[in-house]
N, C-alpha and C positions, 0 to 999 in steps of 0.2 A: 669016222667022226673025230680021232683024236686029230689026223691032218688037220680037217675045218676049221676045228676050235684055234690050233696051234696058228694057222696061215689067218683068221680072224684077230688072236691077239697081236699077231705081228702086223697085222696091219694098221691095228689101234695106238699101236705103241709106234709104228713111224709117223702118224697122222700127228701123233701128240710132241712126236720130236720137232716136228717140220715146225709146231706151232711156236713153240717155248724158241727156237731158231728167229723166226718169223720175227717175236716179239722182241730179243736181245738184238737183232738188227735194228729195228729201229729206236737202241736206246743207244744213239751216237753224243756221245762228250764230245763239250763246247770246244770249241778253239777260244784262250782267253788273251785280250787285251789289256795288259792296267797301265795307264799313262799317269805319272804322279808329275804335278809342277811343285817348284822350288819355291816356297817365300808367296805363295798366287793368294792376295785377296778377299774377302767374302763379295766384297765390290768391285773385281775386276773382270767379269765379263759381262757381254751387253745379255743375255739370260738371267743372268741376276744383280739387272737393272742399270748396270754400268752405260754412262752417257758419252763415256769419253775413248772406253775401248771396244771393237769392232770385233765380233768372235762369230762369223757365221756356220763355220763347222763345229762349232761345239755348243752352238746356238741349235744348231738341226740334230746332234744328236742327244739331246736335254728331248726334242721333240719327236725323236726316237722311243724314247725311253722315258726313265724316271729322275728328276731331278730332286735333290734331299738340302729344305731349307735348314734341318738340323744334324749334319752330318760336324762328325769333331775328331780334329787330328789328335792321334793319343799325345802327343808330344806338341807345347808352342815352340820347338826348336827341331831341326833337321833330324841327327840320329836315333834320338829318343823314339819317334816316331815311327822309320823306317826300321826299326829294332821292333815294334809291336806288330808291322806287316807281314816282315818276315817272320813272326814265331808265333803270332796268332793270339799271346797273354802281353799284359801291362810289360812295359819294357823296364822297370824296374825289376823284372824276376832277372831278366839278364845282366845286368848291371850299368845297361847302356841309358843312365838317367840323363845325360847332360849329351854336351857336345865332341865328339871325339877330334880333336883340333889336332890341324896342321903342326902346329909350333909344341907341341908336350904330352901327344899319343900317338906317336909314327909307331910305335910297335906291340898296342892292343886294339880288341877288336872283342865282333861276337863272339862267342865260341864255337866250336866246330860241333860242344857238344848238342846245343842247337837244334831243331828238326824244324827246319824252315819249310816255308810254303812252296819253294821250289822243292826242293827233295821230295816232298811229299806227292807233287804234282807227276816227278820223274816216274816215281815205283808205279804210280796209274797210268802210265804208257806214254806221256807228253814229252815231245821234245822241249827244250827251256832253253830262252835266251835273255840278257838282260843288257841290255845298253844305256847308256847315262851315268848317273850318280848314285856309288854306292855306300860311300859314306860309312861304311860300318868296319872298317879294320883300314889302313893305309898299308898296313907289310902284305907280303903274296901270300903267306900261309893263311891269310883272313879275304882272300881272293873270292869273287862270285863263283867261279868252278869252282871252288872246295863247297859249296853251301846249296849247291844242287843245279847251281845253273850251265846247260852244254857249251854257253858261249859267251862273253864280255866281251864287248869296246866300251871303253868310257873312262871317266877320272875315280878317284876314291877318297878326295878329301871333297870339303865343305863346297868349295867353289875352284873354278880354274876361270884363268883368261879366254877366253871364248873365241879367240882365236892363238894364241901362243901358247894356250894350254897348262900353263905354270900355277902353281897353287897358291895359297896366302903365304908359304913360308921359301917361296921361290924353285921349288922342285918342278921337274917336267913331272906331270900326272896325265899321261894320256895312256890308256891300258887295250893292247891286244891281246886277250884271255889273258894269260901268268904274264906277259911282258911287255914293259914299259916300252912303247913303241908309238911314234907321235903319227898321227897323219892330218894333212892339211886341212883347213875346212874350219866354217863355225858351229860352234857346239851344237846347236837348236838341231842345224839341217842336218850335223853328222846322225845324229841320234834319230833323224827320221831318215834318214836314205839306209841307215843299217837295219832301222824296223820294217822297212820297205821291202828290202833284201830278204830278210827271215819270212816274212810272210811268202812271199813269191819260191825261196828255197825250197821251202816248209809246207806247202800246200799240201792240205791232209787226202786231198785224192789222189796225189802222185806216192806221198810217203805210208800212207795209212792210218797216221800217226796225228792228232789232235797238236797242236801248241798251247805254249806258255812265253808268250813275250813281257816284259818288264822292262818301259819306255821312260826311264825316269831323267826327264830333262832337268836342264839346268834354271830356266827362265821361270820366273823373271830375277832372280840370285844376283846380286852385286855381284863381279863390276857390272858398272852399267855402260853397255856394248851394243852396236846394233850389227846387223850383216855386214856394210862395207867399212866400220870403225880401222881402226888401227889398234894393234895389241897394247896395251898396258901395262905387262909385265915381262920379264922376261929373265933368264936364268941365273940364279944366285942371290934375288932380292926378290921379297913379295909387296914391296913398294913400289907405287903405280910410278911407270916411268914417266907420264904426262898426267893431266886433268882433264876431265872430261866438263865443258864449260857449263855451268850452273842452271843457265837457262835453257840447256840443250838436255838437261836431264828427264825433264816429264817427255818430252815427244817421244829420246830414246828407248825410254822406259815403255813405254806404251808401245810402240813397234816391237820391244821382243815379247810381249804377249800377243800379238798378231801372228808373228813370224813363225811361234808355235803353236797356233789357232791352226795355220799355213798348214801346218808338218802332220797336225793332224787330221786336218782335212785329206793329205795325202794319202796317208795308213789306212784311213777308212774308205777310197776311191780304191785302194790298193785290194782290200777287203772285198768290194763289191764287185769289181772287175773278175776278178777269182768264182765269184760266185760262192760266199764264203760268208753274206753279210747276215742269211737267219739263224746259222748255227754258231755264230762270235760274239761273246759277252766281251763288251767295251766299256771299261772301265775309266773314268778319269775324276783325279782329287787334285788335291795341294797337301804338302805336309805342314804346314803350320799357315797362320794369316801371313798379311803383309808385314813391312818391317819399316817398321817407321812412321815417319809423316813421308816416306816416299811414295809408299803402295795406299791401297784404298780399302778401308776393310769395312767398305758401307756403313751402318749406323750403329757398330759393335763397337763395344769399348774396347779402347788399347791394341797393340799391335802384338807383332810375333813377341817372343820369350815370357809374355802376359800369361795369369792364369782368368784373367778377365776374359768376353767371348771372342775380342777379337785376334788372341795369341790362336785360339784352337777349333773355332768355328769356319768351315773353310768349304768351296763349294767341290757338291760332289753332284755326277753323273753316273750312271749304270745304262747300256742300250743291251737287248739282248732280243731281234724280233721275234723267232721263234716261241718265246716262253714268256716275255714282258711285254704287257701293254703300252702303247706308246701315249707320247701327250700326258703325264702323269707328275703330279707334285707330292712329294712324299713329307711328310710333318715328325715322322719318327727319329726317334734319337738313335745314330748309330754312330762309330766307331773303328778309327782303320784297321784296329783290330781282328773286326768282327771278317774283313775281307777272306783271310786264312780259313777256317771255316766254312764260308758262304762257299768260294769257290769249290775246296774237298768235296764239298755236298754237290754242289753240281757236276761234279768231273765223276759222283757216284760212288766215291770213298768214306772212309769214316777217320777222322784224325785219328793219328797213333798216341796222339797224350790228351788228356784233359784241357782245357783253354778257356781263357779269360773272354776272350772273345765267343760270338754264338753267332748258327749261319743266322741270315735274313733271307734265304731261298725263297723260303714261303710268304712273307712279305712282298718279296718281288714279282712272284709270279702269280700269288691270288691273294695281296692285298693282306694278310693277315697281320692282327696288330704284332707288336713287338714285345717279347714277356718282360712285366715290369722287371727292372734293375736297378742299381742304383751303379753312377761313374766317378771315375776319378780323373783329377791332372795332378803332378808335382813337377817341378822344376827350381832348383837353388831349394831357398826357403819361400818358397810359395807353395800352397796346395790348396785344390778348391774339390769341389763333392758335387754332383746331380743328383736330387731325388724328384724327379717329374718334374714337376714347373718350379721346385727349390733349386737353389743354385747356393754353397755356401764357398767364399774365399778368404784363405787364412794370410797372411801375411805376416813376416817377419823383418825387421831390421832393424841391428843394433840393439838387439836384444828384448825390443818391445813387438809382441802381437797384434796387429788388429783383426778383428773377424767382421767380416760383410754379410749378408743373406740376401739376394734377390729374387724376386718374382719375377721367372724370365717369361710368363705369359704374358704380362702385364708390362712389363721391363724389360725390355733385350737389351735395351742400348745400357743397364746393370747402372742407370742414376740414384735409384734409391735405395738404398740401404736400410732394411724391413728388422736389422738383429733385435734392437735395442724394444720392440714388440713382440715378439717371438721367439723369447727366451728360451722356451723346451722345444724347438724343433732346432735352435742355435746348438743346443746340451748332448741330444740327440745326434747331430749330424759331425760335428765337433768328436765326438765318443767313433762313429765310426767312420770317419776319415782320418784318425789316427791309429785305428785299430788295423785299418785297411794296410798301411803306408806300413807299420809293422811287421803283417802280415807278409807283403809282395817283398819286404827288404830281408828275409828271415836265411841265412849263407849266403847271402851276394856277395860277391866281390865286386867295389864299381869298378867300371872300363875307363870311366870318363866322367867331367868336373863338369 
């Protein structure tokens, strides 16, 4: 009898192994995408609404996926931004408020002490590459391999020549991993034929191993350059050695938002070829609006370095077939932020520190709303505040304040100005966008002006 018993629970207990087996097999992490554009828009693709530029692959995968009418760059400028991506909280904890310029920060950066979304992605078994712009330290000890990425090509300050590769302060910036090392080519395409590559290296049925790629192009980023241009800059000056003719600037400009339409049409052909496309969360933003009266930032007010919508409202995509439903328009408010989280959560992990940011997993995948919050932006002496359809912006210069309040239900394009009615929600919001700003500056050291 004791045999029976004994040869019965052992059989119970491999039946039960086999099962709890069975079930961690099919909990495979994503292979992830995030493609970030430079300076992109809220009105420059033809998905949200654009008449003038032509984006069929990022058209199809909006129709993939979920497209996010209120999606907001933490930052209306480059660093700031790419500084909340990587670390998951407001980029003022790190100190990276401002721009880490060519010409008076070559040798600060994030910190190392940091726990970036790459690191974090490493220790859960992802190989990480990052190609493009990273904008976040210009010296090598502030390098993407020190910050968890396995691999780097690309530049590290604001902008480079897009074919000469030289910076605004006339430096060659063109980086293979730790070394300054130029290769021929314009930016757009280098940055898709190295993400081409890592996908194809990297294929998680040959290696095992899930990815993390990080495609962060240059376009649409002054100078304004198209494929067969001629360089602009070149070493020892970051002044443009020619002009590019005035009336040749909208059509140029407009061709490098295709040319990287182009690149990503490619990754995600590259993707499907593989047989890789239900298990790939494809990511793609902007970090701030347009800039200027160059770019188009549809019917938002103001452009990049604005804390109006159009510095920080910026379109965003998510495809992920397996887990998101396609054909979907998302109304929720979210933040690049929040990216560092959402992905941990799906790659099956739990952040190692607390974060300003929260996943939207379960929004993505069954719709659930977004717990109410309230957001910030600062930049110089600007700061503005989100509380649901409030929107408050402060403004400073030359030592006088004005404060705004709009109803962006009612108001997006932020023409009317509600304060001077709504004194205590002005008192209220006023109270905690300065408590906030406080709060997030409380030991920083800034990196950057």
């Amino acid at each position: 009898m004791i045999k029976i018993k004994n040869t019965v629970l052992i059989g119970m207990l491999f039946l039960l192994c086999a099962n709890l087996n069975a079930q961690q097999s099919t909990t495979v992490q994503p292979n992830i995408i995030l493609i970030m554009a430079d300076d992109l828009g809220y009105g420059e693709l033809s998905c949200y609404g654009s008449k003038k530029v032509k984006t069929p692959n990022l058209d199809a995968l909006a129709k993939k996926g979920i497209k996010f009418l209120d999606f907001h760059a933490n930052g209306p400028v480059c660093s700031p931004t790419r500084a909340a991506l990587m670390t998951g909280n407001y980029q003022q904890r790190s100190g990276v408020e401002g721009v880490i310029t060519a010409a008076n920060h070559r040798e600060v950066g994030l910190s190392l002490n940091e726990s970036t979304l790459a690191e974090e992605l490493k220790i859960l078994g992802y190989s990480t590459a990052m190609y493009g712009k990273w904008h976040l330290g210009y010296a090598e000890p502030f390098n993407p391999t020190y910050q968890g990425f396995d691999q780097f090509k690309g530049f590290v300050s604001g902008n480079v020549d897009y074919h000469s590769h030289i910076d605004q302060a006339g430096y060659l910036d063109w980086w293979q991993n730790k070394e300054i090392k130029d290769e021929k080519g314009y930016t757009t395409d280098l940055i898709t034929n190295y993400g081409v590559d890592f996908i194809v290296n990297n294929n998680p049925t040959k290696t095992g191993k899930p990815f993390f790629l990080y495609l962060a192009q240059e376009a649409p980023h002054y100078p304004i350059q198209g494929r067969d241009d001629k360089p602009l800059r070149e070493v020892g000056s970051g002044k443009f050695i020619r002009k590019v003719p005035k009336d040749s600037v909208a059509t140029i400009y407009t061709k490098m938002i295709e040319i990287m339409d182009e690149g990503i049409g490619e990754v995600v052909k590259t993707v499907q070829k593989l047989g890789l496309e239900e298990n790939t969360i494809i990511i793609f933003c902007s970090d701030n609006g347009a800039a200027g009266k160059r770019g188009d930032n549809g019917v938002l007010r103001d452009s990049k370095a604005s804390v109006y919508e159009g510095g920080h409202r910026v379109p965003a995509i998510i495809s992920y077939p397996e887990k998101i439903t396609a054909n979907q328009v998302s109304n929720a408010t979210i933040m690049s932020m929040d990216f560092y989280p959402t992905l941990i959560d799906f790659a099956e992990g739990t952040p190692k520190k607390s974060l300003d940011g929260i996943s939207i997993k379960k929004h993505l995948v069954s719709g659930k709303k977004i717990p109410k919050r309230e957001l910030y932006w600062s930049f110089g002496n600007k700061k503005a505040m989100r509380d649901g359809k409030w929107k408050l912006v402060q403004n400073k210069s030359d030592g006088i304040e004005k404060v705004e309040l709009f109803d962006l239900k009612n108001d997006l394009s932020e023409k009317n100005d509600l304060s001077a009615s709504n004194p205590k929600m002005v008192k209220k919001m006023l109270f905690k966008i300065n408590s906030w700003y406080k709060e997030v500056k409380t030991g920083v050291e800034e990196v950057s002006k």
